[in-house]
Structures are given as C-alpha cells and as structure tokens.
The first five atom37 places (N, CA, C, CB, O) and aatype in JSON, in Angstrom:
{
  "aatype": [20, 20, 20, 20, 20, 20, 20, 20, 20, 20, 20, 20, 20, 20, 20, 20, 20, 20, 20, 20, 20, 20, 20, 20, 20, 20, 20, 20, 20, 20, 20, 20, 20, 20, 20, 20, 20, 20, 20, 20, 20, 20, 20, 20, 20, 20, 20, 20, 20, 20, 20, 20, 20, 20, 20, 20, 20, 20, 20, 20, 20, 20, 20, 20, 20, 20, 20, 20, 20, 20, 20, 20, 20, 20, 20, 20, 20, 20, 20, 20, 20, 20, 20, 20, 20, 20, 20, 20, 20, 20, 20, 20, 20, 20, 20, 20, 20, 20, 20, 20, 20, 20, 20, 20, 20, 20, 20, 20, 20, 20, 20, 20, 20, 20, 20],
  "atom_mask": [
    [1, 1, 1, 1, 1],
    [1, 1, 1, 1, 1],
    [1, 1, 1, 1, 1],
    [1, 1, 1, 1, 1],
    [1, 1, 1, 1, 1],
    [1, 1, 1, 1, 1],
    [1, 1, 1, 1, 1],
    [1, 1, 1, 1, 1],
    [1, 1, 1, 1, 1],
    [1, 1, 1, 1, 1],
    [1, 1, 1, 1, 1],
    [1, 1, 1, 1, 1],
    [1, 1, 1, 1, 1],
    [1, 1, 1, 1, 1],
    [1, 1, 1, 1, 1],
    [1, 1, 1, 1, 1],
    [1, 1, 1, 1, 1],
    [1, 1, 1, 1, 1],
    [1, 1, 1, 1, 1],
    [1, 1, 1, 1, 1],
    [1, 1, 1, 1, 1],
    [1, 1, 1, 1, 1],
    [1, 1, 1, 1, 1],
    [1, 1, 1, 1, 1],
    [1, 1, 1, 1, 1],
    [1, 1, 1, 1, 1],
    [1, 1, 1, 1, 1],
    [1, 1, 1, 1, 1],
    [1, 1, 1, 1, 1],
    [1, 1, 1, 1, 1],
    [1, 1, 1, 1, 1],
    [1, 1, 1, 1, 1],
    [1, 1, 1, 1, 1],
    [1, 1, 1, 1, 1],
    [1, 1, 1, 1, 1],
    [1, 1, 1, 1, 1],
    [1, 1, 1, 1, 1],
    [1, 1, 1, 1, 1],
    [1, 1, 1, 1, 1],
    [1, 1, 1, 1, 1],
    [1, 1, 1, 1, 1],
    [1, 1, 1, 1, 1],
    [1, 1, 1, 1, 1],
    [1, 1, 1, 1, 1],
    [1, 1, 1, 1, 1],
    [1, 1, 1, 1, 1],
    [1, 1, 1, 1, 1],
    [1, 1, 1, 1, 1],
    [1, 1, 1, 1, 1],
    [1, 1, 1, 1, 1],
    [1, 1, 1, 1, 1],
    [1, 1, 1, 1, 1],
    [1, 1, 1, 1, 1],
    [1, 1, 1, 1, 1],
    [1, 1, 1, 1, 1],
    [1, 1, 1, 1, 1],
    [1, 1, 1, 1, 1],
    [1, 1, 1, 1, 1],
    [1, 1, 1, 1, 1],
    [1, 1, 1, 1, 1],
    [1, 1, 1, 1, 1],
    [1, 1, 1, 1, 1],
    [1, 1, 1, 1, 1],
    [1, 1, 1, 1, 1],
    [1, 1, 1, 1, 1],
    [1, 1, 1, 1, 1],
    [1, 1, 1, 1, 1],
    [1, 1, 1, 1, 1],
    [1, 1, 1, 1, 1],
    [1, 1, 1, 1, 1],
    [1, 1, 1, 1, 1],
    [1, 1, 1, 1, 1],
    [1, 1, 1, 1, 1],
    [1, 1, 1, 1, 1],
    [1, 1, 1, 1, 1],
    [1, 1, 1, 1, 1],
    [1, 1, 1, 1, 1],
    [1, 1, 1, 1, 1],
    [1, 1, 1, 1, 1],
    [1, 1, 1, 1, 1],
    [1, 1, 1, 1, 1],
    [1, 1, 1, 1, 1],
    [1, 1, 1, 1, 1],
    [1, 1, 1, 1, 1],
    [1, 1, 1, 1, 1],
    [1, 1, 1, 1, 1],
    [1, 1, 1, 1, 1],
    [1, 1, 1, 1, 1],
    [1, 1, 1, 1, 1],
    [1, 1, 1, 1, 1],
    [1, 1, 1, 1, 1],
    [1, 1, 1, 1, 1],
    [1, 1, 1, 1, 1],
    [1, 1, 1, 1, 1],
    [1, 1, 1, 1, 1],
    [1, 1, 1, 1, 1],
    [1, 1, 1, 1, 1],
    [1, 1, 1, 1, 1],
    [1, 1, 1, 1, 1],
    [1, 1, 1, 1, 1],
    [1, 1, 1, 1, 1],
    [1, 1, 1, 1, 1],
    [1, 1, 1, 1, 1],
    [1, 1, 1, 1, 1],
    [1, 1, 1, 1, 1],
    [1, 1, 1, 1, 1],
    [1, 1, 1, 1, 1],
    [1, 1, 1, 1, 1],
    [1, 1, 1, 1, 1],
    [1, 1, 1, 1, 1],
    [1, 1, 1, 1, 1],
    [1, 1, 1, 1, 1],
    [1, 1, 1, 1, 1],
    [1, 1, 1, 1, 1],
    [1, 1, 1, 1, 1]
  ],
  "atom_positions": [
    [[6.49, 127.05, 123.1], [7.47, 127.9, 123.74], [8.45, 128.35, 122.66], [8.2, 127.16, 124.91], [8.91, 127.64, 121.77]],
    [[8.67, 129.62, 122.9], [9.45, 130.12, 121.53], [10.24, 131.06, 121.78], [8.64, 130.64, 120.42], [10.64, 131.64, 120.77]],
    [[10.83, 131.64, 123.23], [11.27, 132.34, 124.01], [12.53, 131.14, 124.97], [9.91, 133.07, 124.77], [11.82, 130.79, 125.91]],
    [[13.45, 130.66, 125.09], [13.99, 129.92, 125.88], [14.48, 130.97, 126.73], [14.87, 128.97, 125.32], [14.73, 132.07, 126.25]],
    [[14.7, 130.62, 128.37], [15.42, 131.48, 129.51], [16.55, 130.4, 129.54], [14.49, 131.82, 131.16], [16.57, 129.2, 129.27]],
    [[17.57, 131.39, 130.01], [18.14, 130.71, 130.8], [18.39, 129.84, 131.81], [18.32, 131.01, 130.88], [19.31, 129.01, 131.81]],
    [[17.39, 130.06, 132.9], [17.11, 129.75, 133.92], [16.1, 128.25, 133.5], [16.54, 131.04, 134.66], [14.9, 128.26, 133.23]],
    [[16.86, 127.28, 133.55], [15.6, 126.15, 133.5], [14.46, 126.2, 134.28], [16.02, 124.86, 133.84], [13.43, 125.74, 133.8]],
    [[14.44, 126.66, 135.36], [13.24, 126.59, 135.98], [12.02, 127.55, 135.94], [13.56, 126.49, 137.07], [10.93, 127.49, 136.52]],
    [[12.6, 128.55, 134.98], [11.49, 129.95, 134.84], [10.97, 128.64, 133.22], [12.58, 132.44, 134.35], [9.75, 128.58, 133.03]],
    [[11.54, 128.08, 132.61], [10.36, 127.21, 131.45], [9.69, 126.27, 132.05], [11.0, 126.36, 130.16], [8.58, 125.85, 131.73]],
    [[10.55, 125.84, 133.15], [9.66, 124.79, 133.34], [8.27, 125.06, 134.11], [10.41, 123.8, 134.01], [7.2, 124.52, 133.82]],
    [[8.52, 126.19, 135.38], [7.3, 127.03, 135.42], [5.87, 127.27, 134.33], [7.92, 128.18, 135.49], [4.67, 126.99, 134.29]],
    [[7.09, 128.07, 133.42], [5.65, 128.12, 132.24], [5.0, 127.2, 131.7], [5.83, 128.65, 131.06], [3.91, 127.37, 131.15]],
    [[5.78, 125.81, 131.83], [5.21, 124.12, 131.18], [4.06, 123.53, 132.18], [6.72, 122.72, 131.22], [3.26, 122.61, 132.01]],
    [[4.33, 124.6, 133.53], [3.18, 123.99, 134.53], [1.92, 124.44, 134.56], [3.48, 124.1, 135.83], [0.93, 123.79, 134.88]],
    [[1.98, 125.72, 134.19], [0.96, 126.43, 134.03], [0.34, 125.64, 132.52], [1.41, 128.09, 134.03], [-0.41, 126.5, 132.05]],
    [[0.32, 124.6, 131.73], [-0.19, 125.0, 130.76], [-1.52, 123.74, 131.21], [0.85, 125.02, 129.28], [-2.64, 123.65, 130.71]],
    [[-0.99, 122.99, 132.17], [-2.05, 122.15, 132.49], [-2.45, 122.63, 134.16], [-1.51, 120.46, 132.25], [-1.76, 123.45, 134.77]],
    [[-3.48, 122.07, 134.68], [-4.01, 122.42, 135.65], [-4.94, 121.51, 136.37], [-4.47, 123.41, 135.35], [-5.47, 120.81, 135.51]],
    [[-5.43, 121.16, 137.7], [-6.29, 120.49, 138.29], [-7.5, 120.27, 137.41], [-6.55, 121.09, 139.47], [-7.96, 121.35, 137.02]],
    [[-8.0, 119.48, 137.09], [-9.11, 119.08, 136.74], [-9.38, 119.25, 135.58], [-9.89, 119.46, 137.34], [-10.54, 119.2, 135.15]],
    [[-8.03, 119.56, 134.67], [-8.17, 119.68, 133.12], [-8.34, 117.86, 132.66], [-6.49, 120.62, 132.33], [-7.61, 116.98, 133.11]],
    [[-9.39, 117.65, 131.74], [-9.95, 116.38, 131.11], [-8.72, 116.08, 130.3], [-11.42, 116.53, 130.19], [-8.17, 114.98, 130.31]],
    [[-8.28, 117.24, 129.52], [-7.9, 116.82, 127.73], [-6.15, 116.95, 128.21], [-8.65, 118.45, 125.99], [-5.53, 117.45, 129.14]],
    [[-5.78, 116.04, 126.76], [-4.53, 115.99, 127.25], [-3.68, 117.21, 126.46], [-3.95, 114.49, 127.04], [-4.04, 117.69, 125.39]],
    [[-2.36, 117.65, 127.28], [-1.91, 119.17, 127.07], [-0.71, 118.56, 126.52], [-1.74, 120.38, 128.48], [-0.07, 117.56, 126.85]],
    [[-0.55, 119.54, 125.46], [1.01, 118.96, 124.99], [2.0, 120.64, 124.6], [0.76, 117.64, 123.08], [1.64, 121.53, 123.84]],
    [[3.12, 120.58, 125.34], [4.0, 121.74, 124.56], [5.1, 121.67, 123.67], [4.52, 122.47, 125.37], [5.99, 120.83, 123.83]],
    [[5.1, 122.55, 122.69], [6.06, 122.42, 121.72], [6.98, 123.64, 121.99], [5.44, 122.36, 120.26], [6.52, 124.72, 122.38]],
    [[8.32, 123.42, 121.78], [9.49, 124.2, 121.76], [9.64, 124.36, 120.31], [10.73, 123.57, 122.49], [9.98, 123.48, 119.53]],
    [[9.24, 125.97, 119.95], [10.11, 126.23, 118.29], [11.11, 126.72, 118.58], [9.54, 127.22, 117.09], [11.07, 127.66, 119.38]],
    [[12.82, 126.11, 117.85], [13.85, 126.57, 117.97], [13.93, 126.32, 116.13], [14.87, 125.86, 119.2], [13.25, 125.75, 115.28]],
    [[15.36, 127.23, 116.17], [16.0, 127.1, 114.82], [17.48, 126.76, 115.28], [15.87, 128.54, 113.81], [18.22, 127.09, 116.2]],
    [[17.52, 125.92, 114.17], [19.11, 124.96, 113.96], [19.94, 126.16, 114.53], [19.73, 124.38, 111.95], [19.78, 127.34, 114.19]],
    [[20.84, 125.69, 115.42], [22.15, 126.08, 114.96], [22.15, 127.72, 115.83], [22.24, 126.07, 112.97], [23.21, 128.33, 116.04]],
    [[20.85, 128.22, 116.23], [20.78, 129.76, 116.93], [21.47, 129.9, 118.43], [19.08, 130.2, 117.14], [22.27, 129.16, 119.0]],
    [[20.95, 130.96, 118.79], [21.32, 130.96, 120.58], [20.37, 130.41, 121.61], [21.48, 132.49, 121.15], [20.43, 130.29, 122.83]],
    [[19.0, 129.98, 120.23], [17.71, 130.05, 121.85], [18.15, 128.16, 121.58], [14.96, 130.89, 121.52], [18.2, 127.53, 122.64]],
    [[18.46, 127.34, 120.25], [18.89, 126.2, 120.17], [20.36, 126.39, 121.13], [18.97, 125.75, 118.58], [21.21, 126.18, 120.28]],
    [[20.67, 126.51, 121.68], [22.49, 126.77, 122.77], [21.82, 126.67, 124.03], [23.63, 128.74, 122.71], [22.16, 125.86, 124.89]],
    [[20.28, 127.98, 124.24], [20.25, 128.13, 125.36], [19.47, 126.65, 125.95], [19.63, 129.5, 125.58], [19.5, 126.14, 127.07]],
    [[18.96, 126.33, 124.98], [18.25, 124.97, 125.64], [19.0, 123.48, 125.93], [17.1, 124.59, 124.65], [18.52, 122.5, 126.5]],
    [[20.51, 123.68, 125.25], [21.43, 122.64, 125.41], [21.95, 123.2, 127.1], [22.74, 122.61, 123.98], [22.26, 122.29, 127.87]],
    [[22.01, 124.36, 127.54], [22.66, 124.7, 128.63], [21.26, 124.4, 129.62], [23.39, 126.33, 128.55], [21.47, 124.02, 130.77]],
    [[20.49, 124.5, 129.37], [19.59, 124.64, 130.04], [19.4, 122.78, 130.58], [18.41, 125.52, 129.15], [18.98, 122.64, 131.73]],
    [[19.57, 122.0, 130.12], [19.78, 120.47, 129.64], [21.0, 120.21, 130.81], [20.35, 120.22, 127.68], [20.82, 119.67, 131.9]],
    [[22.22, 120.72, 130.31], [23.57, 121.02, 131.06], [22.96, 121.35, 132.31], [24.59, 122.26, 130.44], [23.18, 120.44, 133.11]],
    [[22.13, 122.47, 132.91], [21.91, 122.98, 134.3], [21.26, 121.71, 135.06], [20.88, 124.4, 134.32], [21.7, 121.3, 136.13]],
    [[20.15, 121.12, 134.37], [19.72, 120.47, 134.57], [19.91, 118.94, 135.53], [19.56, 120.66, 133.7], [19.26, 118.44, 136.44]],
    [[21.24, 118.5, 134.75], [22.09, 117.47, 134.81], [23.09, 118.06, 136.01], [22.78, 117.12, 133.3], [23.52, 117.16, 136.72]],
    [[23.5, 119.24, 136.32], [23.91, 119.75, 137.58], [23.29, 119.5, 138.42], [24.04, 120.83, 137.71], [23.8, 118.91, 139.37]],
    [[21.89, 119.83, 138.43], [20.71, 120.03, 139.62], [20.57, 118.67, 139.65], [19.16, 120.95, 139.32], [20.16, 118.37, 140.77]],
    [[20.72, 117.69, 138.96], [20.47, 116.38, 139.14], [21.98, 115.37, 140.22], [20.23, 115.85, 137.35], [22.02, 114.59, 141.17]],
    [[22.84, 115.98, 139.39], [24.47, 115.35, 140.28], [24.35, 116.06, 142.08], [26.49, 116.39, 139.19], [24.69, 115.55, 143.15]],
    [[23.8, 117.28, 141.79], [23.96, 117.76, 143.41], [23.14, 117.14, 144.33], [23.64, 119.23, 143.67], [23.54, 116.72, 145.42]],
    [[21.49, 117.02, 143.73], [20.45, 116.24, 144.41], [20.56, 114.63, 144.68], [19.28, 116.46, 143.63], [20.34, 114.04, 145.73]],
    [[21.07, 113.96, 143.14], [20.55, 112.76, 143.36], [22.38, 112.41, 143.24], [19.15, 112.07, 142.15], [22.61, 111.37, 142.62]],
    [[23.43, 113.05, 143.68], [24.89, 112.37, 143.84], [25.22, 111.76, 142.19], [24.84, 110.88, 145.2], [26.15, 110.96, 142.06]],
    [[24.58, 112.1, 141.22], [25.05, 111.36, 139.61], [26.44, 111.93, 139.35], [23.91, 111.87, 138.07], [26.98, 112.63, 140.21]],
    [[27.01, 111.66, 138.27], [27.97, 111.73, 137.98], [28.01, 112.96, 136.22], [28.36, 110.11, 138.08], [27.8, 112.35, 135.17]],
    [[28.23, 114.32, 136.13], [27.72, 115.14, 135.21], [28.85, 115.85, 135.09], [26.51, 115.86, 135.5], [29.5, 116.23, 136.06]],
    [[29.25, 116.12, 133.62], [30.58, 116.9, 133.57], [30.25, 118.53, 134.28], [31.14, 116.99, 131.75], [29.26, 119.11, 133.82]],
    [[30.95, 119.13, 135.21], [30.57, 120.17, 135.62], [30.59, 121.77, 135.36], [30.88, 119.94, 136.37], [29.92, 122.73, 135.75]],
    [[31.95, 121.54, 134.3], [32.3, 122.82, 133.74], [31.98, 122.64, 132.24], [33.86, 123.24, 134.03], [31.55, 121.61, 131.73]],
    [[32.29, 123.97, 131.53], [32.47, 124.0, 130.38], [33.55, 125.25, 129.96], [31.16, 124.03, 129.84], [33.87, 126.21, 130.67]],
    [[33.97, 124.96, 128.65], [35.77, 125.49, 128.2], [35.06, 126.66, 127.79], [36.99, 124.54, 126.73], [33.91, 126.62, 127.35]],
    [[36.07, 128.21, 127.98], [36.1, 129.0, 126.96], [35.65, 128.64, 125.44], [37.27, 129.35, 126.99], [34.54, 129.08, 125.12]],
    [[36.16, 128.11, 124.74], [35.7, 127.53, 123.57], [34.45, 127.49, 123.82], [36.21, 126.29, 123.17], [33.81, 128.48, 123.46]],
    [[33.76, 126.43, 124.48], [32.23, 126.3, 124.58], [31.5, 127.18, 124.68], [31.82, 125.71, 125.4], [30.41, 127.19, 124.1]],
    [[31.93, 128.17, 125.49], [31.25, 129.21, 125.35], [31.41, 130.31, 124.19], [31.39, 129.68, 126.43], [30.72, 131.28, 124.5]],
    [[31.9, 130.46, 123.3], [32.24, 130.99, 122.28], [31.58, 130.49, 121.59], [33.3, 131.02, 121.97], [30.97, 131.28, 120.86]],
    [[31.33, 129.27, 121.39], [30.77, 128.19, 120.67], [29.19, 128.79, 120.54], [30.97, 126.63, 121.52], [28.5, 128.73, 119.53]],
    [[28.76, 129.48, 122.04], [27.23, 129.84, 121.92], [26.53, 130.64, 120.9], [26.91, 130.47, 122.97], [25.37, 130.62, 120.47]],
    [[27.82, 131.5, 120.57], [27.56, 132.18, 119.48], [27.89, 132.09, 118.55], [27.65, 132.96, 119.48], [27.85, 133.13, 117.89]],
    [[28.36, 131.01, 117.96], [28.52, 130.61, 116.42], [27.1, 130.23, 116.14], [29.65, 129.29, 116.07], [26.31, 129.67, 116.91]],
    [[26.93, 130.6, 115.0], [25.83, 130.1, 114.2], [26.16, 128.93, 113.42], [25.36, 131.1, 113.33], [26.89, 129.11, 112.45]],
    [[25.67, 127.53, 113.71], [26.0, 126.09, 112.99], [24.69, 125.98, 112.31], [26.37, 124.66, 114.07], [23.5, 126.04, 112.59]],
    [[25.45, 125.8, 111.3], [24.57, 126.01, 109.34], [24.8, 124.34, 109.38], [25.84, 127.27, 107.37], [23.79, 123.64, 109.43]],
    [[25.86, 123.81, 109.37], [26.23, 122.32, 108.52], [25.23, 121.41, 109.71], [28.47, 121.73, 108.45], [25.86, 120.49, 110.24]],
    [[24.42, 121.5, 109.97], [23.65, 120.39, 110.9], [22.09, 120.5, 110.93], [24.14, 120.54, 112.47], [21.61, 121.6, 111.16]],
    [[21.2, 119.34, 110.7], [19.76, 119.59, 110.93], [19.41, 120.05, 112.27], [19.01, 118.41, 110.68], [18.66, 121.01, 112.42]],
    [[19.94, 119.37, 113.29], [19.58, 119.81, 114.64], [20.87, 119.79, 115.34], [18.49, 118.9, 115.34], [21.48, 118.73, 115.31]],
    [[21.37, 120.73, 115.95], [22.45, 120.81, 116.95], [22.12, 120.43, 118.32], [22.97, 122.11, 117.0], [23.06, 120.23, 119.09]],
    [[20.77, 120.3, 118.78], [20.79, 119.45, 120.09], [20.58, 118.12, 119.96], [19.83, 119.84, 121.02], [20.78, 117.2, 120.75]],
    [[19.96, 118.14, 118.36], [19.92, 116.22, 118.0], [21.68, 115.75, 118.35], [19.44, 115.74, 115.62], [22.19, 115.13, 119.29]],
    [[22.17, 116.33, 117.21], [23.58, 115.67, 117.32], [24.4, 115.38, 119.2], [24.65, 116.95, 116.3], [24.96, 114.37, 119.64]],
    [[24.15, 116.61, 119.8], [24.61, 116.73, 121.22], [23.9, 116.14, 122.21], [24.69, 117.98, 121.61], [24.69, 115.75, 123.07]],
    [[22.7, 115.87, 122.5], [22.46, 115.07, 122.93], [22.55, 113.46, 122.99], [21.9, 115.46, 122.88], [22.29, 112.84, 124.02]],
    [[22.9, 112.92, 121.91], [22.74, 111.38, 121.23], [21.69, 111.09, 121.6], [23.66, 110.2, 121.55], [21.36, 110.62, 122.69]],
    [[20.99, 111.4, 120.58], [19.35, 110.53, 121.16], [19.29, 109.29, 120.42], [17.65, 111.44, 120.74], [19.62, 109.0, 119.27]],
    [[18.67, 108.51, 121.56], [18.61, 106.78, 121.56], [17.2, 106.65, 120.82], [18.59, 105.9, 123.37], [16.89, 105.47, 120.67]],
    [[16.26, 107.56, 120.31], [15.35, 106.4, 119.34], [15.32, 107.12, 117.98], [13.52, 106.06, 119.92], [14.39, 107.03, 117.18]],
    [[16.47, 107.85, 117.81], [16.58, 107.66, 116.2], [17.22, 107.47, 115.59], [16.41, 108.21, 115.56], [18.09, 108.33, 115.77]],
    [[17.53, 106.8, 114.77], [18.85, 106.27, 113.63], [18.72, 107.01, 112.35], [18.77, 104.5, 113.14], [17.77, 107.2, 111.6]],
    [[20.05, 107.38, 112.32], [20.19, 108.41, 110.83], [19.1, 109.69, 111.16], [19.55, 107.39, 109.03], [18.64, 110.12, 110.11]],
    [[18.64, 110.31, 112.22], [18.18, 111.25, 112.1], [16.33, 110.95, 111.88], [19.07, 111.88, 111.05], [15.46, 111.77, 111.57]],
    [[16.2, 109.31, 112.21], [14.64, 109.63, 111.71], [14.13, 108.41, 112.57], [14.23, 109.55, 109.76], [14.28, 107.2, 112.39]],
    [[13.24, 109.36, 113.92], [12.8, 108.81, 114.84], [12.21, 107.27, 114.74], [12.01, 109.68, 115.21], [11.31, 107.23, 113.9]],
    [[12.4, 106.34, 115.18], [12.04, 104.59, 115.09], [11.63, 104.29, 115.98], [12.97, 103.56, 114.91], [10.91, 103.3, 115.88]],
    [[11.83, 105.0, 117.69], [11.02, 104.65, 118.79], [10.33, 105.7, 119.46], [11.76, 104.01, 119.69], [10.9, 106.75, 119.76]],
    [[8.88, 105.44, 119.75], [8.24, 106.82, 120.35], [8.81, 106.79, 121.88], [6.32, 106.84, 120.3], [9.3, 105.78, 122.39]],
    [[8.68, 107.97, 122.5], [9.06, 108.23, 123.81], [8.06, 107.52, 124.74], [9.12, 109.73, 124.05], [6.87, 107.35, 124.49]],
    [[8.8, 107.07, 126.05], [7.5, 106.65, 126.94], [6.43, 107.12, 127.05], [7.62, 106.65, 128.02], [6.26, 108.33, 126.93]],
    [[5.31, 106.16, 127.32], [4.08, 106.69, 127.62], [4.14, 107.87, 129.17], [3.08, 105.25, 127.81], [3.36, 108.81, 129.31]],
    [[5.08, 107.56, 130.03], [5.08, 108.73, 130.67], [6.07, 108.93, 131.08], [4.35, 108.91, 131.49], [6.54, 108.84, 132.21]],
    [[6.79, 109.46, 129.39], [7.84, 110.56, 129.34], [6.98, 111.83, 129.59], [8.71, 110.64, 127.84], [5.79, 111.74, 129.31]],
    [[7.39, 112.84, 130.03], [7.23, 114.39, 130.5], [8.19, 115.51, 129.72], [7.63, 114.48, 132.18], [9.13, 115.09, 129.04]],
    [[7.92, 116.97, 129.83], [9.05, 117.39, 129.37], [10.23, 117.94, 130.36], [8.66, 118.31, 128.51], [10.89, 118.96, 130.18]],
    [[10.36, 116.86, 131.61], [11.41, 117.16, 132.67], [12.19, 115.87, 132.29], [10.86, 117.32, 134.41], [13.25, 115.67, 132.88]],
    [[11.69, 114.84, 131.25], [12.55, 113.69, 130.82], [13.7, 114.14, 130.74], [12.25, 113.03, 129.62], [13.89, 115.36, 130.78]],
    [[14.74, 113.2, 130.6], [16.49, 113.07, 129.67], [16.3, 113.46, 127.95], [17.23, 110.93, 129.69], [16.11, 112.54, 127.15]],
    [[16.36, 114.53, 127.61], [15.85, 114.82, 126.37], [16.58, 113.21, 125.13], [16.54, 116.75, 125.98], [15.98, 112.7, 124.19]],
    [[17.64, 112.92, 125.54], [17.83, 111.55, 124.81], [16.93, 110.34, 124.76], [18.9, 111.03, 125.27], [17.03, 109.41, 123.95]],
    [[15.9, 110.49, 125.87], [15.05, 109.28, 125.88], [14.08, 109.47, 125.66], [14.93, 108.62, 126.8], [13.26, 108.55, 125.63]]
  ]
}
C-alpha cells in the first residue's frame, strides 16, 4: 500500500481484498511510507481514528481531540527522525530503534500498531 486515505476503513477494505476464501498461501501487506511526509501523518491519524472507533464501541479511554498545532504539525516535513510513527506510537518490541520481539503469531494489520 503506497497511497494512505484518510478514511481508515477505505485501507482497511483494500487489506481485505488481498486475501480471500480458499486462498492456501499466506498473504502479507506492506505499507511504503517516507519519514517524516503527509501519507507518514495520514497513517498516524488514521491510528488516532481508529482508537476513536475503538473508545465509542468498546467504552476505552482515547484522547479525543487534537490542537491547532497538531494539525499544522501535518504539514511539517520531520527530517531529524528515522520513523515519525516509530517515535509516536512507542512501540513495545523495540529498543533503540531495532526490533527484539516479533509481533504475535496472530497479530493482523487491524492490531495496536505498538504491539
């Protein structure tokens, strides 16, 4: 996937289509983003929507807004960082930036991108 929407659910659509009834082999999708762009922003919001659709359904607890700033923020281009959704997310299996635990055996890509 190399196109991010806005809309989380128009990717996740396209993530369904890539497997199908009675496919044998196992399907895997990759997201190309670049550090620091808008389609790397749109997939942190998209993460953000996510975690909405999750507080309304399942009652969790998800910050609900975001500041002017933040949104300004979408369009800065961040140079000083390897990954800007690494850093924003805090992901729990890598230290210093270099993965040490693989993801569950049935993690999906509707997981907590931190786990």
């Amino acid at each position: 996937m190399f196109d991010p929407d806005w809309n989380p659910a128009n990717d996740a659509q396209a993530m369904a289509r890539v497997w199908r009834d009675g496919e044998k082999k196992e399907c895997f999708i990759y997201r190309l983003l670049s550090t620091g762009t808008i389609d790397e922003k749109i997939l942190l919001r998209q993460t953000h929507k996510k975690g909405l659709s999750s507080c309304v359904v399942d009652e969790e607890e998800v910050e609900r807004h975001f500041s002017l700033s933040e949104l300004k923020a979408l369009f800065r281009l961040e140079s000083d960082t390897l990954s800007d959704t690494h850093d924003k997310i805090r992901c729990s299996r890598c230290v210093n930036g270099i993965q040490v635990t693989l993801p569950p055996e049935s993690a999906t890509c509707n997981n907590d991108l931190s786990q």
